[in-house]
N, C-alpha and C positions, 0 to 999 in steps of 0.2 A: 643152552640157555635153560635156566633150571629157574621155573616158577614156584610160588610158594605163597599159601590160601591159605588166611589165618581165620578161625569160627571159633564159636563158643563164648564170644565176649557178653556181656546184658549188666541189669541193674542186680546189685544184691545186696543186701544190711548187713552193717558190719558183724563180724564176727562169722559169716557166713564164707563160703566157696565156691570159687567157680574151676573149673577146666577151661581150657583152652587148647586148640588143636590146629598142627602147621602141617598141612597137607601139601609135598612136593610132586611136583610133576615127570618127573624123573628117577630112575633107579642110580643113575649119577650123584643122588642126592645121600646115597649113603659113606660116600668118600670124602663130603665134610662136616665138620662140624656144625651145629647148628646153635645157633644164641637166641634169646629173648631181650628185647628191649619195650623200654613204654617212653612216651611224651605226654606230659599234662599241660593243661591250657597254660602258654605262658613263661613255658618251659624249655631245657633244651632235652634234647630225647635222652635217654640216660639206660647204662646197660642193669640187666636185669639178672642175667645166668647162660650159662651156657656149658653144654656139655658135648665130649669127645666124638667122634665118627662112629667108637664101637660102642660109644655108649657107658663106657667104661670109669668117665669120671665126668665130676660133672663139678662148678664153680658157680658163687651165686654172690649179690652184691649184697654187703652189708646191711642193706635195708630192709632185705626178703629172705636173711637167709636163717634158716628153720620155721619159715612158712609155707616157702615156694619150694615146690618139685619139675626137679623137669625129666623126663624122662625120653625115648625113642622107639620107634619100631620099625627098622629096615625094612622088613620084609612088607610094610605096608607104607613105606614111602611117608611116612608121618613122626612131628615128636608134637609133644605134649608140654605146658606148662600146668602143675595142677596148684590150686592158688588157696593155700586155708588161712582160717583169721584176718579175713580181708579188714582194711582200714580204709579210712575214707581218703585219705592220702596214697591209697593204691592207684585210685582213679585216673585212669590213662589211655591212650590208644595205645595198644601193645604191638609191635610188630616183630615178629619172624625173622632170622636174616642166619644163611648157609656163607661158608667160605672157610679159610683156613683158619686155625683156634687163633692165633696171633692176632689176625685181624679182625675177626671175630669182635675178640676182649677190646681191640683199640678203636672198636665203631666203624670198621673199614670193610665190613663185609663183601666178598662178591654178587649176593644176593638177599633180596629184602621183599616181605611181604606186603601187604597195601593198609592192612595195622586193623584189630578190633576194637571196639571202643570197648572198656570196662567202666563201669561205675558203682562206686560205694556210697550206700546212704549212710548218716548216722543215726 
């Protein structure tokens, strides 16, 4: 059972960035992939990015992608969303979620974190 502690979330003005950091509980954690998703009030959750086990590639939705980075560090059991030019439509509780890339991408993960809030002022 492989947990997974999302931090880094807070309030910040648009234009501005945040990090965001998925701390797993498990060295198991580096045999799957790991995604980012967010939900905003009202919403249904909707995928964000997600990248490979080794790290090696990484995919990102239409809406974030050449803002949002995500990146990994096996060796510390953590990956990373790093978030620039945030907009006020970023606004979400982001969460975490490990399992295989397949399922990953189609919202089926094996595991899921408990979600940060983000928030964008204007």
């Amino acid at each position: 059972q492989v947990q997974l502690v999302e931090s880094g979330g807070g309030l910040v003005q648009a234009g501005g960035s945040l990090r965001l950091s998925c701390a797993a509980s498990e060295r198991t954690f580096s045999r799957y992939a790991m995604g980012w998703f967010r939900q905003a009030p009202g919403k249904e959750r909707e995928f964000v990015g997600i990248i490979t086990w080794s790290g090696g590639s990484t995919y990102y939705a239409d809406s974030v992608k050449g803002r949002f980075t995500i990146s990994r560090d096996n060796a510390e059991n953590t990956v990373y969303l790093q978030m620039n030019s945030l907009k006020p439509e970023d606004t979400a509780v982001y969460y975490c979620a490990a399992g295989e890339g397949s399922d990953v991408v189609a919202g089926r993960p094996t595991y899921w974190g408990q979600g940060t809030q983000v928030t964008v002022s204007s």
